[in-house]
C-alpha positions in Angstrom: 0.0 0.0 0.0 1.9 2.9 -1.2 0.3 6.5 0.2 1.6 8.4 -2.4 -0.7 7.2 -5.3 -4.2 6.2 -5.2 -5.0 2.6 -4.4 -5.6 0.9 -7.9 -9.5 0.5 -7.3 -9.4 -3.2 -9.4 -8.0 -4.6 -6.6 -9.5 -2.8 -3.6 -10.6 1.2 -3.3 -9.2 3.2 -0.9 -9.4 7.1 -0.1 -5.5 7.9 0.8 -3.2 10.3 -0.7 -0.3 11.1 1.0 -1.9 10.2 4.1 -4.7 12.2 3.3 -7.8 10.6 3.9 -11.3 11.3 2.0 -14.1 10.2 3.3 -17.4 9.7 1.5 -21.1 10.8 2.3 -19.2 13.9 4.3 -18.7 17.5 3.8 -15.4 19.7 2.7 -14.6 22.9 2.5 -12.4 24.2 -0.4 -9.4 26.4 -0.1 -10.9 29.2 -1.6 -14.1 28.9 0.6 -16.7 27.2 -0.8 -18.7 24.1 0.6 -19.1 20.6 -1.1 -20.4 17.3 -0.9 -18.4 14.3 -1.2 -21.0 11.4 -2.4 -18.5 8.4 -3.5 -14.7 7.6 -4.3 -15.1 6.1 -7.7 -13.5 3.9 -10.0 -12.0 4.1 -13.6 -13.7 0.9 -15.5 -10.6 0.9 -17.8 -7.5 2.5 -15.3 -8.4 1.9 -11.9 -8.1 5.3 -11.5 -10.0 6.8 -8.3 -12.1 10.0 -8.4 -14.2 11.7 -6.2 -17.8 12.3 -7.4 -18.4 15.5 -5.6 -21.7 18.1 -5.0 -21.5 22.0 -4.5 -23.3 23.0 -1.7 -24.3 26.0 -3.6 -27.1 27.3 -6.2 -26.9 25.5 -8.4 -25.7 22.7 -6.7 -23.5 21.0 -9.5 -22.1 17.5 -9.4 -18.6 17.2 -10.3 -15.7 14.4 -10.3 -11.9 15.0 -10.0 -9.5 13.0 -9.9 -8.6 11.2 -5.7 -5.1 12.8 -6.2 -6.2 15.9 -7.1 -8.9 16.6 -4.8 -6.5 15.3 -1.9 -3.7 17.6 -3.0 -2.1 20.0 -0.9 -2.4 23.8 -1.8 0.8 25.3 -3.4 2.6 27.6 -0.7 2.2 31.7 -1.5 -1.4 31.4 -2.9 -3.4 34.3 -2.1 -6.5 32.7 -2.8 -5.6 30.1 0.1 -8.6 32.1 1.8 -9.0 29.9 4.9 -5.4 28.8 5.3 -5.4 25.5 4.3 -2.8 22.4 3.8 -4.8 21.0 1.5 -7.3 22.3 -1.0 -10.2 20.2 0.2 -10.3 19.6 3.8 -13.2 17.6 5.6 -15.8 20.7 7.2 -16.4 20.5 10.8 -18.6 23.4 10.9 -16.2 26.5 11.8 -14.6 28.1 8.8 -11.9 30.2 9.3 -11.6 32.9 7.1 -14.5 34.4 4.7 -16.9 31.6 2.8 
């Protein structure tokens, strides 16, 4: 098991990257302050790829899906949109934001 890369979903589906765990069927909040859903950690048919199948938790409520190692990446250092200070650029929402939404 090798945290650095998603977990080849063919063989068994995991939510790690880098030690960053995603959980489904729970909110995030987004480095730049927005809130969203995450419904299900997905599988590639053909790669094995994972990706999150994600909600906006605002009008109009798209759906969305990004790649697991994307979604779990961290935010690059020096961004100025980094609006709540975060590590990474989806972080799982325990009901305080800090910062502006």
């Amino acid at each position: 098991f090798d945290n650095n890369d998603s977990i080849c979903c063919l063989c068994s589906k995991k939510g790690f990257v880098n030690m960053h765990e995603i959980l489904e069927k729970r909110p995030y909040k987004h480095f730049k302050g927005n809130l969203y859903y995450v419904h299900e950690i997905v599988c590639h048919s053909e790669t094995g790829e994972l990706y999150v199948s994600y909600q906006a938790l605002y009008s109009p409520y798209k759906f969305y899906i990004k790649p697991l190692k994307l979604f779990a990446a961290k935010v690059e250092d020096g961004r100025t949109d980094n609006l709540l200070h975060q590590k990474y650029k989806f972080e799982l929402y325990d009901g305080n934001i800090d910062g502006k939404l």
